[in-house]
N, CA, C and O atoms as a MOPAC input file, in Angstrom:
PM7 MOZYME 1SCF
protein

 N     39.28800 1   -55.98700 1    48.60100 1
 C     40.50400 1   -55.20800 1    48.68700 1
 C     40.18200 1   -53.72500 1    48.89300 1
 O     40.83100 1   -53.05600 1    49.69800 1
 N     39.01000 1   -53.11800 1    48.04100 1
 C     38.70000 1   -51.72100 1    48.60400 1
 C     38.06200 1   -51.56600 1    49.75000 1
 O     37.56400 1   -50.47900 1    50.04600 1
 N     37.98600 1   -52.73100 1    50.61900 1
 C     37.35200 1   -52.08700 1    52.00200 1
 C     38.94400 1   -52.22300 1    52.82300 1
 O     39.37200 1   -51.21100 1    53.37700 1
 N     39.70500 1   -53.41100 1    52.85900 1
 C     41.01000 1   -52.78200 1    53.52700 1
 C     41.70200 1   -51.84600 1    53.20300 1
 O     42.63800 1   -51.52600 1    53.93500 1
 N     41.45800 1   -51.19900 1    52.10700 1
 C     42.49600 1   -50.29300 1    51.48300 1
 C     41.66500 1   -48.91100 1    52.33200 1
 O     42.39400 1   -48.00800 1    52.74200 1
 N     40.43600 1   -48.82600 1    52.51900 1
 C     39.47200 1   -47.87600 1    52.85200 1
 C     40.20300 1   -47.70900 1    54.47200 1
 O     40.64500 1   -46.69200 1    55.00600 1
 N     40.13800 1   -48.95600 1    54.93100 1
 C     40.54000 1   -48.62000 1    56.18700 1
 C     42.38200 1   -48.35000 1    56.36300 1
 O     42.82300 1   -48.02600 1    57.46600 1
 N     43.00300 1   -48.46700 1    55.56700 1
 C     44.52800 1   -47.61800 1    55.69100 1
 C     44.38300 1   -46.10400 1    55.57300 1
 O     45.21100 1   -45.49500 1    56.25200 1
 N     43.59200 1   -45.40000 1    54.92600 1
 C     43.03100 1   -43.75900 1    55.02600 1
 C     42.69200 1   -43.25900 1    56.42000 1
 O     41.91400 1   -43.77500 1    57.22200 1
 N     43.42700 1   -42.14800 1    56.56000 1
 C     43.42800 1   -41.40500 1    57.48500 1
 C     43.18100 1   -39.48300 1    57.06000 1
 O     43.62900 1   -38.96600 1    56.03700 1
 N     42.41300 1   -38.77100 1    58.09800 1
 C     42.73100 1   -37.66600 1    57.59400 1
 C     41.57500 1   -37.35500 1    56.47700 1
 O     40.47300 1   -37.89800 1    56.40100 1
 N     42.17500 1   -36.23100 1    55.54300 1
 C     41.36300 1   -35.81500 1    54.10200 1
 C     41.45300 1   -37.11000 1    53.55400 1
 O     40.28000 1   -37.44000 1    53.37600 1
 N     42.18600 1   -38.02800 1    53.18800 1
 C     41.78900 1   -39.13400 1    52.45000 1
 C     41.03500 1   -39.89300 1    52.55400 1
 O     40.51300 1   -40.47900 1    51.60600 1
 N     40.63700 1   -40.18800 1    54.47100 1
 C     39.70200 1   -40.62100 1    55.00800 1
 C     38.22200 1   -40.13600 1    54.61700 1
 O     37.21800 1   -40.84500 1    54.54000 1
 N     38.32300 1   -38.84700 1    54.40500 1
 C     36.96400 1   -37.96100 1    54.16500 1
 C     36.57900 1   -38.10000 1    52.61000 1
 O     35.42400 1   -38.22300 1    52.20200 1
 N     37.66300 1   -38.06500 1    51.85800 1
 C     37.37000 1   -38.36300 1    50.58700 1
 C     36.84900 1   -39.73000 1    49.94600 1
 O     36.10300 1   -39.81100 1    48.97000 1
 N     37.33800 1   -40.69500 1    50.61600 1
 C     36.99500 1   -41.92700 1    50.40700 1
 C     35.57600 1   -41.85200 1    50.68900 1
 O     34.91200 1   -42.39200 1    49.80400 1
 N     34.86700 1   -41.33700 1    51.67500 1
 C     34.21400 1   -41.34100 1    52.01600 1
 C     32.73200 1   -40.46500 1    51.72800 1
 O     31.63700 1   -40.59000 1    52.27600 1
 N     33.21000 1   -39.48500 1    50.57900 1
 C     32.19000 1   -38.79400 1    49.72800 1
 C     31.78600 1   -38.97500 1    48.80200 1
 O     30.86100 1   -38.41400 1    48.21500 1
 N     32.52000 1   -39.92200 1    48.47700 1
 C     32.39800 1   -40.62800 1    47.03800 1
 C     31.26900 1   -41.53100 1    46.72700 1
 O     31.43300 1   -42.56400 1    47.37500 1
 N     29.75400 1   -41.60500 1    45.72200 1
 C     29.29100 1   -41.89300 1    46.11100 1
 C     29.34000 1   -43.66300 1    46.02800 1
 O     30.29500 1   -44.41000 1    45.81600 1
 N     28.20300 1   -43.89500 1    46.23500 1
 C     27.67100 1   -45.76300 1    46.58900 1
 C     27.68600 1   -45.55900 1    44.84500 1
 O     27.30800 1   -44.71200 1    44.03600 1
 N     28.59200 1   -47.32900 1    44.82400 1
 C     28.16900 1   -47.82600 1    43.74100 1
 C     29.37600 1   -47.53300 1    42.38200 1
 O     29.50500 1   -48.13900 1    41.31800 1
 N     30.30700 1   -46.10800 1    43.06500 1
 C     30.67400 1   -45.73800 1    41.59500 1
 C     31.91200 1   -46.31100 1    41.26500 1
 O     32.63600 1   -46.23700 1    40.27200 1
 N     31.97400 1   -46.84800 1    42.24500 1
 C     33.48700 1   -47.96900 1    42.59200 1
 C     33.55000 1   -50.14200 1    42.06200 1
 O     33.36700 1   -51.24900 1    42.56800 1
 N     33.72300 1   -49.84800 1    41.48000 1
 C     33.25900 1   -51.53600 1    40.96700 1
 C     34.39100 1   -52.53700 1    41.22800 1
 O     34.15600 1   -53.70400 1    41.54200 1
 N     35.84500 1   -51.95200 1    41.06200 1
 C     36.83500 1   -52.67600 1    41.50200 1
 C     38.04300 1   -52.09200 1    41.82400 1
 O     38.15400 1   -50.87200 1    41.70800 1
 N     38.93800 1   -52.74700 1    42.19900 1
 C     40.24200 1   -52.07800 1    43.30200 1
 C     41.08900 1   -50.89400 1    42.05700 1
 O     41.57500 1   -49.78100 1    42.25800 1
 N     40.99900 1   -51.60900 1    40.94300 1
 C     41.65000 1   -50.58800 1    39.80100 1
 C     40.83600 1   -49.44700 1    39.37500 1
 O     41.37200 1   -48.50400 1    38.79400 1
 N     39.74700 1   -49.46100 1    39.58800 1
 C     39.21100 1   -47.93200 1    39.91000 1
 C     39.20200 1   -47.00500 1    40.82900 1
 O     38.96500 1   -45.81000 1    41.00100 1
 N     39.62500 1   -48.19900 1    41.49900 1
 C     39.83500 1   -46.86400 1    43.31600 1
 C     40.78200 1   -46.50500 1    42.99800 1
 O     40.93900 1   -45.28400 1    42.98100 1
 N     41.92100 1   -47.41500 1    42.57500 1
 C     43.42800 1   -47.03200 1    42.10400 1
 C     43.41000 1   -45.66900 1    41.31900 1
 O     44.02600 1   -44.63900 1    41.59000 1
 N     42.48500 1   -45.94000 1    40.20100 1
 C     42.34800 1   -44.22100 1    39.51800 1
 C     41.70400 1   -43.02600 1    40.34000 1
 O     42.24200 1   -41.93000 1    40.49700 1
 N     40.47000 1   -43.40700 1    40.83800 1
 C     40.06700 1   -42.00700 1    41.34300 1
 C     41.35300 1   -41.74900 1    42.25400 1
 O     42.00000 1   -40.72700 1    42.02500 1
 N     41.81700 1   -42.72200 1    43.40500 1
 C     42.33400 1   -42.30100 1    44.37400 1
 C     43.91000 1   -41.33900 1    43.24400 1
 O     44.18800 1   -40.14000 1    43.23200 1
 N     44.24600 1   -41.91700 1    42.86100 1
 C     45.61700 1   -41.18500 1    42.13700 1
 C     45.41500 1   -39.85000 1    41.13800 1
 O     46.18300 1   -38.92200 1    40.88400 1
 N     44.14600 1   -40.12800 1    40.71000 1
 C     43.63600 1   -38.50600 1    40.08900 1
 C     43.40400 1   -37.31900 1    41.35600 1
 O     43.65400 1   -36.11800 1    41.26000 1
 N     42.86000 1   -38.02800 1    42.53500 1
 C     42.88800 1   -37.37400 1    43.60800 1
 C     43.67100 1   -36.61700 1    44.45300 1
 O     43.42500 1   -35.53700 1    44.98900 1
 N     45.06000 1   -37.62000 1    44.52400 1
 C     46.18800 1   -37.01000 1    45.43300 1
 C     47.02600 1   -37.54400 1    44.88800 1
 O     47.71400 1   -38.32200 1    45.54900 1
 N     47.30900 1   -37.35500 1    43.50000 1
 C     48.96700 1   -37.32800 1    42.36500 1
 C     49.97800 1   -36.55900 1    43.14700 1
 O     49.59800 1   -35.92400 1    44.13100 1
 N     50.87700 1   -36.56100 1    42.89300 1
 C     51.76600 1   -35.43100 1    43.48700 1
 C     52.28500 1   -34.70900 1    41.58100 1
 O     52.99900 1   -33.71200 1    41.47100 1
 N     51.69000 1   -35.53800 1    40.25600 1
 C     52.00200 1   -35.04100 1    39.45900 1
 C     51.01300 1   -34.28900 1    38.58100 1
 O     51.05000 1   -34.31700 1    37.35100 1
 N     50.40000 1   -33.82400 1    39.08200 1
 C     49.42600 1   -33.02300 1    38.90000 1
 C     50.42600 1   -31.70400 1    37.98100 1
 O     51.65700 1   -31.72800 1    37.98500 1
 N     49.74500 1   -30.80800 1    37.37100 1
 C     50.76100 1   -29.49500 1    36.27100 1
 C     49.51600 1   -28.53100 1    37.53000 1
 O     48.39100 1   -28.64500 1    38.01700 1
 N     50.95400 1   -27.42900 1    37.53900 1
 C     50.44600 1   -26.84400 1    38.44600 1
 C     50.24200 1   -25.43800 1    37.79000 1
 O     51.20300 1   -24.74900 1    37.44900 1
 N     49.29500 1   -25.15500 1    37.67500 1
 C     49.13800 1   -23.64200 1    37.08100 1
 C     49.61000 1   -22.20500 1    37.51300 1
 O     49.34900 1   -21.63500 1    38.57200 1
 N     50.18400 1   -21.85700 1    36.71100 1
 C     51.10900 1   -20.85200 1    36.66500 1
 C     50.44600 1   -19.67800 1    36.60900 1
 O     49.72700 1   -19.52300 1    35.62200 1
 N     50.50300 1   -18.68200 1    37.52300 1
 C     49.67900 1   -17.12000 1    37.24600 1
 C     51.26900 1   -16.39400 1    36.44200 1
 O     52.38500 1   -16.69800 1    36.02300 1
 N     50.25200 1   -15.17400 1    36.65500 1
 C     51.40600 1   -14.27700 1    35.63000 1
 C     52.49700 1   -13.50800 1    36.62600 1
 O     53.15500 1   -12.69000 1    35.98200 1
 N     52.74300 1   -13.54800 1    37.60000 1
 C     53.54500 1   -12.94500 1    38.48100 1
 C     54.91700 1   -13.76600 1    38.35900 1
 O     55.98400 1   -13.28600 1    38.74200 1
 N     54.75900 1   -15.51900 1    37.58300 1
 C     55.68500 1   -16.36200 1    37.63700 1
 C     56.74400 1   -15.69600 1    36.61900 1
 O     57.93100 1   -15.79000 1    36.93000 1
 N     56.33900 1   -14.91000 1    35.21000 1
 C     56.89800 1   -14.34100 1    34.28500 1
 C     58.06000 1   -13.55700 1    35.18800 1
 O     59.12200 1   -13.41800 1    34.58100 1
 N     58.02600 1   -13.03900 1    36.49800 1
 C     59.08100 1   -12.12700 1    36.66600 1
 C     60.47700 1   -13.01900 1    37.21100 1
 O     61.62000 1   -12.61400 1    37.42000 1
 N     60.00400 1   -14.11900 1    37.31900 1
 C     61.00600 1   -15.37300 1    37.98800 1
 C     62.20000 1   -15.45000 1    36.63100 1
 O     63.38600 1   -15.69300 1    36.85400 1
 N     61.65800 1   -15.20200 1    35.23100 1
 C     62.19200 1   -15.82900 1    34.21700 1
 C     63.78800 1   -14.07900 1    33.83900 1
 O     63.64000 1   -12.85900 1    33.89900 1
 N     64.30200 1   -14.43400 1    33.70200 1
 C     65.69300 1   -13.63400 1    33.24400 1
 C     66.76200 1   -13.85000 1    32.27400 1
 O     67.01300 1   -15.05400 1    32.30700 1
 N     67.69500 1   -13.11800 1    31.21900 1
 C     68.05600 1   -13.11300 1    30.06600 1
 C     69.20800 1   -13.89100 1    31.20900 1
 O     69.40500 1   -13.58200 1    32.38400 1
 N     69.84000 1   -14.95200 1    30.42400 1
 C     71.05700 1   -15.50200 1    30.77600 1
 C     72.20300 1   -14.35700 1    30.07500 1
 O     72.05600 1   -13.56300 1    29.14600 1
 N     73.34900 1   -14.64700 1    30.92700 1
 C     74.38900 1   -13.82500 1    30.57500 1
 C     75.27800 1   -13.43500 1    29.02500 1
 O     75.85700 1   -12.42300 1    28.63100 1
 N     74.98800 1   -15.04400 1    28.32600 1
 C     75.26000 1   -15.46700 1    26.84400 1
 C     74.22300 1   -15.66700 1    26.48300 1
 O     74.47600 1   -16.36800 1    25.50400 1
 N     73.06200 1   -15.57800 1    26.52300 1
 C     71.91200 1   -15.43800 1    25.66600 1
 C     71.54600 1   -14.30600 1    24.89100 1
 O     71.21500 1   -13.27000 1    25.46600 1
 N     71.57000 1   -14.39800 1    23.40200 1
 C     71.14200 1   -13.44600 1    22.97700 1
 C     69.34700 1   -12.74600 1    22.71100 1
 O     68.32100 1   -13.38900 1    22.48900 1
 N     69.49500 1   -11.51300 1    22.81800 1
 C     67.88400 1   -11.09500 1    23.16100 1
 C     67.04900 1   -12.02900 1    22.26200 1
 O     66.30800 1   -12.83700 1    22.82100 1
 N     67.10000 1   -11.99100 1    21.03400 1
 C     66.13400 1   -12.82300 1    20.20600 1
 C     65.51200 1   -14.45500 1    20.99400 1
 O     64.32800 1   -14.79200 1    20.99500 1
 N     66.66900 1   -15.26900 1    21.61100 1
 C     66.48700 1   -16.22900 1    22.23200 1
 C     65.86100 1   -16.04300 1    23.50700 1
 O     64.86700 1   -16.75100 1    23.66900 1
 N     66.16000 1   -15.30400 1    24.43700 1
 C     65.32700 1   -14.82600 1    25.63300 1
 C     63.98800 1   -14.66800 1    25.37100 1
 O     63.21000 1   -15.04000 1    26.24900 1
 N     63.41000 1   -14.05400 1    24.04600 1
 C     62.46200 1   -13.40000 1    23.92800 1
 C     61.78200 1   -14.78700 1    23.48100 1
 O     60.80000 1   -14.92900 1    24.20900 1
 N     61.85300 1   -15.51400 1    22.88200 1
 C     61.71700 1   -16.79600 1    22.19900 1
 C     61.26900 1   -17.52300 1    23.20100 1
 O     60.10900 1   -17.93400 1    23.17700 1
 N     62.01900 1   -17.77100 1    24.12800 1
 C     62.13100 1   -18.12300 1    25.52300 1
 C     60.65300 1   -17.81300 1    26.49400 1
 O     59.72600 1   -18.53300 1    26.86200 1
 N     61.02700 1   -16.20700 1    26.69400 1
 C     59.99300 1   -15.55900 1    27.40700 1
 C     58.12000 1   -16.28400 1    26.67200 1
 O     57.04500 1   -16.75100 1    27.04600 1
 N     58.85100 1   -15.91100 1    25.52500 1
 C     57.40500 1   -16.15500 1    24.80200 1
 C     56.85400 1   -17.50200 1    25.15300 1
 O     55.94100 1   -17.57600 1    25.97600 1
 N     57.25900 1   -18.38000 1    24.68500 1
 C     56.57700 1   -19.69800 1    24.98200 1
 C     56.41400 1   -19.98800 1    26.55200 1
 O     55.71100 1   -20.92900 1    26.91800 1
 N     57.18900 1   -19.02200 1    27.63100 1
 C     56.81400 1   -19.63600 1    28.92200 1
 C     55.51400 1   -18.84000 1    29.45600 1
 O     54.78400 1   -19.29300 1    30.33800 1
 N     55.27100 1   -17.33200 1    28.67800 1
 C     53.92800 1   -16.75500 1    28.39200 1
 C     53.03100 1   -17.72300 1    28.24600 1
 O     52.51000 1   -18.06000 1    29.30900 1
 N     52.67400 1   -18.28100 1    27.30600 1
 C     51.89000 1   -18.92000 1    26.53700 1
 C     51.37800 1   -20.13500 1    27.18400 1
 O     50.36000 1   -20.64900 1    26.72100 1
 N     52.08200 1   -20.75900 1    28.40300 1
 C     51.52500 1   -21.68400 1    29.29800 1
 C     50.79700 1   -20.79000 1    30.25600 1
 O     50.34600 1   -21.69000 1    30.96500 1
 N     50.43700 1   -19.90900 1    30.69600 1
 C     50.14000 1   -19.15200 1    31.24300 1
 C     48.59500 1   -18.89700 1    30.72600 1
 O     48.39400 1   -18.04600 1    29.86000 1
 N     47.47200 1   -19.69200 1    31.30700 1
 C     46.50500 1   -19.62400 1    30.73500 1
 C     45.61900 1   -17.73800 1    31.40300 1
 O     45.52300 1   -17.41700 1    32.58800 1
 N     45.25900 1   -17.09400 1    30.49200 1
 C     44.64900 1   -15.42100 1    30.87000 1
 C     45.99000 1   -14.49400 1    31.23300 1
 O     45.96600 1   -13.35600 1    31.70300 1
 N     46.89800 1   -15.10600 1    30.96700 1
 C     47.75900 1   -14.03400 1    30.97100 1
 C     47.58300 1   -12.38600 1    30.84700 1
 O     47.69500 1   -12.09700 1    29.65600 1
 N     47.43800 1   -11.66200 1    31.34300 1
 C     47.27400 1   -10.23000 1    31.46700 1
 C     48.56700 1    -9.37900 1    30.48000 1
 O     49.72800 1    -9.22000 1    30.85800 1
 N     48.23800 1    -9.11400 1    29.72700 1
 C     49.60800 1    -8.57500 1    28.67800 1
 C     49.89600 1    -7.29200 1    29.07500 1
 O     50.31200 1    -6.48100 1    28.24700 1
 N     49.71600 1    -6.96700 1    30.34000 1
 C     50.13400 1    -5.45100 1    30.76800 1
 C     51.04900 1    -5.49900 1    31.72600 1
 O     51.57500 1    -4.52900 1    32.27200 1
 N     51.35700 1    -7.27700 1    32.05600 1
 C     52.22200 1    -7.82600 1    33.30300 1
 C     53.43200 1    -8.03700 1    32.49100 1
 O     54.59800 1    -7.78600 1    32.79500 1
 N     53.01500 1    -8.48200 1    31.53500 1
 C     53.94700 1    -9.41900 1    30.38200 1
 C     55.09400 1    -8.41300 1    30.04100 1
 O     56.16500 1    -8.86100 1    30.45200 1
 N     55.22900 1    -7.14700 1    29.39800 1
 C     56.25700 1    -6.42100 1    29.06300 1
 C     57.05800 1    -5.85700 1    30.47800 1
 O     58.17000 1    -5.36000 1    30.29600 1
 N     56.63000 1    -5.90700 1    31.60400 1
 C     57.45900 1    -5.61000 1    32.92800 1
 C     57.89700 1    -6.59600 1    33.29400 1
 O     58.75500 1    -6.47700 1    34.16900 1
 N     57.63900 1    -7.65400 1    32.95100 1
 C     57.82800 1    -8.84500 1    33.66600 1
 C     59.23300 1    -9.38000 1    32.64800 1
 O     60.17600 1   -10.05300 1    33.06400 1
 N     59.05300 1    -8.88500 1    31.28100 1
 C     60.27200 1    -9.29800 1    30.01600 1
 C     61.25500 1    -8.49300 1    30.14000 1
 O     62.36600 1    -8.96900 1    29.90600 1
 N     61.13000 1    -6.47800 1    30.69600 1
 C     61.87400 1    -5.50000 1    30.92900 1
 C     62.85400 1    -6.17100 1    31.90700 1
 O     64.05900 1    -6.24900 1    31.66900 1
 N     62.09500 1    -6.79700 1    33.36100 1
 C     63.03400 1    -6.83000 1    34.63900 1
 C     63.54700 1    -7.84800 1    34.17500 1
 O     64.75000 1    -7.59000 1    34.13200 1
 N     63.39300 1    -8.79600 1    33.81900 1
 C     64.32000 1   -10.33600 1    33.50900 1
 C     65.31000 1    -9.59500 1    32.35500 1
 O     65.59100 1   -10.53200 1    31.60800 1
 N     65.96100 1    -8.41700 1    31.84800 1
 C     67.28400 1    -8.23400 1    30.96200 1
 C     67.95100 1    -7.76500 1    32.16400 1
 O     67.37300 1    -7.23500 1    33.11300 1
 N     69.62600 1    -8.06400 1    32.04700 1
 C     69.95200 1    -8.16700 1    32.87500 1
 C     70.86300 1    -6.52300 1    32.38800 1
 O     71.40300 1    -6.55800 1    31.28300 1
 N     71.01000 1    -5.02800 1    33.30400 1
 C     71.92300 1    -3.89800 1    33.45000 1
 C     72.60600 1    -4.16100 1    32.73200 1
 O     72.78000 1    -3.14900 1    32.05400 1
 N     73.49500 1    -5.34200 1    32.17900 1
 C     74.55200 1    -5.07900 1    31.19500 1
 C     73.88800 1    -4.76000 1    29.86700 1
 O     74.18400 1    -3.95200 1    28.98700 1
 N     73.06900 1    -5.48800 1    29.96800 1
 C     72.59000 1    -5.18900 1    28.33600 1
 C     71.78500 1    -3.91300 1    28.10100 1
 O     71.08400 1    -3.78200 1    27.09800 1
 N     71.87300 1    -3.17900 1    28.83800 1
 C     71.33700 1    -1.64100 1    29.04300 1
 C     72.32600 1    -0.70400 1    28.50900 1
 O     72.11800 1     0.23600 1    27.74200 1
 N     73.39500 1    -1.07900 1    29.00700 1
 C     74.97500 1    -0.67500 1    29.54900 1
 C     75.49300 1    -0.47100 1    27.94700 1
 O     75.83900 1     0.56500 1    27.37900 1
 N     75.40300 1    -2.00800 1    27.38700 1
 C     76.15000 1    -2.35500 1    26.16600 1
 C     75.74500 1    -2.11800 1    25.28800 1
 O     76.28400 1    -2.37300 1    24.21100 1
 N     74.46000 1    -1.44800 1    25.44400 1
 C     73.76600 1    -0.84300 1    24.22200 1
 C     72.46600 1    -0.03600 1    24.44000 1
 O     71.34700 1    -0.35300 1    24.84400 1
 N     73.11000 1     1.30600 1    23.95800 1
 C     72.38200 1     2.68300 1    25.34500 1
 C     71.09500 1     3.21300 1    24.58800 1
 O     70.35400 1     4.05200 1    25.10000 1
 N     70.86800 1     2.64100 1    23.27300 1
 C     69.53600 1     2.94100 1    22.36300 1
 C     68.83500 1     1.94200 1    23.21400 1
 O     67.90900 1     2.37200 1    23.90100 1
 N     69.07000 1     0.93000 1    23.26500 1
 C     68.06700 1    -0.20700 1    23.42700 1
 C     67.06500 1    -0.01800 1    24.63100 1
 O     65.87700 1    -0.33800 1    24.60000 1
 N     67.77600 1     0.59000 1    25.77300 1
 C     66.59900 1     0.96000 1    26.58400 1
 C     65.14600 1     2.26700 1    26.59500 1
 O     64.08300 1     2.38700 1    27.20400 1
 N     65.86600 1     3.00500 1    25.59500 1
 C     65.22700 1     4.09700 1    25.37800 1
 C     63.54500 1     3.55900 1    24.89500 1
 O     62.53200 1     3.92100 1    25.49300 1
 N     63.56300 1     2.51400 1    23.53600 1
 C     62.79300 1     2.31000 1    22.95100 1
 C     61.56100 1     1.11000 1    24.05000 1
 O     60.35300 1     0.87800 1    24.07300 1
 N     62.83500 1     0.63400 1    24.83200 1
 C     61.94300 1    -0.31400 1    25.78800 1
 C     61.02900 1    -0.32300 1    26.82100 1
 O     60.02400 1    -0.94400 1    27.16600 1
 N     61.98900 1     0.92200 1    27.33000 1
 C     60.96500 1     1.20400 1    28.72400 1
 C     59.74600 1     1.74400 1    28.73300 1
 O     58.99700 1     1.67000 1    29.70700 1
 N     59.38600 1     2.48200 1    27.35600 1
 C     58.01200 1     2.66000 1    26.89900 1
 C     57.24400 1     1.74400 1    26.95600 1
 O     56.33400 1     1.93700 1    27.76300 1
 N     57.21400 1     0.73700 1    26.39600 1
 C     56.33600 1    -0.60200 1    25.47300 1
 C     55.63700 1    -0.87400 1    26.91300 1
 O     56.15800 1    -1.03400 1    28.01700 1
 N     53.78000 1    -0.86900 1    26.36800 1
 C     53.27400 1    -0.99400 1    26.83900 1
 C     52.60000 1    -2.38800 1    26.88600 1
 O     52.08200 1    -2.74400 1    27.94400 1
 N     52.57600 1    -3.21100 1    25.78200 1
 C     52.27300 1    -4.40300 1    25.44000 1
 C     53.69700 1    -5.42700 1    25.25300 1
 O     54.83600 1    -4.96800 1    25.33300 1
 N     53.44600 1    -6.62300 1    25.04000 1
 C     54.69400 1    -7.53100 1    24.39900 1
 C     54.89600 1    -7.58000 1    22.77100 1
 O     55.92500 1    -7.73300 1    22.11300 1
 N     53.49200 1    -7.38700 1    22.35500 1
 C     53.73700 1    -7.11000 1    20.55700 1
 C     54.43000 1    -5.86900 1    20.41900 1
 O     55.14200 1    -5.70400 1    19.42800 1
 N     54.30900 1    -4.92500 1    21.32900 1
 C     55.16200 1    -3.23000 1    20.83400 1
 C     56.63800 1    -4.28100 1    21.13000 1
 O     57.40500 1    -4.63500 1    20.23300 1
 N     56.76100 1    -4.60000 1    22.41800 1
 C     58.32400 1    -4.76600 1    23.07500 1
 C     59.13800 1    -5.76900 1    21.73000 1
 O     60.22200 1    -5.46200 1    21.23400 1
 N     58.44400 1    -6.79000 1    21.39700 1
 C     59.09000 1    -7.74600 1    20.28200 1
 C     59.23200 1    -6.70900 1    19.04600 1
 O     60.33900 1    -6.65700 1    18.51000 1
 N     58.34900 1    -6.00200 1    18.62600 1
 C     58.44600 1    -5.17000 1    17.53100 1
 C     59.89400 1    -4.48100 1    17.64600 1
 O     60.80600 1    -4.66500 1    16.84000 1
 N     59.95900 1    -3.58500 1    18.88100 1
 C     60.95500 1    -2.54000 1    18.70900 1
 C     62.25400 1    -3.15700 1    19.39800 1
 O     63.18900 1    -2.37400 1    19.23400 1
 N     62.71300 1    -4.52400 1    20.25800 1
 C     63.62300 1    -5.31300 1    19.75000 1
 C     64.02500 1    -5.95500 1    18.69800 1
 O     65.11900 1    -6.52000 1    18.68200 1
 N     63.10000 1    -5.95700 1    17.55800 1
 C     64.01900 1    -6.61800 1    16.53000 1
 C     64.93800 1    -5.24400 1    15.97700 1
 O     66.11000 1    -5.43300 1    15.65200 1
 N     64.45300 1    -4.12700 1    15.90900 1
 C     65.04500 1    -3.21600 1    15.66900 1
 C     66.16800 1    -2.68600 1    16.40100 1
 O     66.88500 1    -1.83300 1    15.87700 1
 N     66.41900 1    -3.18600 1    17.75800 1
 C     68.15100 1    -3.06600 1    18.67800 1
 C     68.30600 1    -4.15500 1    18.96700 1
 O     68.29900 1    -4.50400 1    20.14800 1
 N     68.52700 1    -5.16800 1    17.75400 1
 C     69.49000 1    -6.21800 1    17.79100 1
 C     70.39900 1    -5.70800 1    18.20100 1
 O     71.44100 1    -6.34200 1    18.36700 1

């Protein structure tokens, strides 16, 4: 069965089948694994830190929850750069909440880290 299955490959799959060495293949349910560890389509796709600016305070969300939010989608983020992280938490609040409360930006737009930015939001709840 793994030599007809060999010959349905075309392409990179063709080439891959084909680097693999002699011997490491013993039966069709191992081809089944390498081949599906190979070309999953569910593979987790790693996230750089530029993805943080995608993320934004919903309109009824309150900051504590955003930040809650923000945080844990940080944290998949393997080397995260924490100098991306507080610009990336600044641009995702959305002008109203600037608007609706005119201390809160003062203390924010400083924060150079995410431990300063969480610090001096709990303080403009």
């Amino acid at each position: 069965m793994c030599k007809v299955f060999a010959m349905t490959l075309h392409g990179a799959a063709y080439d891959w089948f084909h680097t693999l060495p002699s011997r490491l293949i013993s039966c069709f349910k191992e081809l089944a694994f390498f081949f599906t560890n190979e070309y999953t389509s569910y593979r987790t796709i790693k996230k750089q830190a530029d993805h943080l600016f995608n993320w934004r305070k919903e309109h009824d969300e309150c900051l504590q929850d955003y930040i809650k939010r923000f945080k844990v989608e940080k944290s998949n983020i393997v080397g995260c750069d924490n100098r991306i992280a507080p610009s990336a938490f600044k641009k995702g609040l959305l002008a109203e909440h600037y608007r609706s409360q005119p201390n809160f930006g003062r203390g924010l737009l400083d924060c150079e880290t995410l431990r300063t930015l969480r610090q001096r939001s709990n303080r403009c709840k």
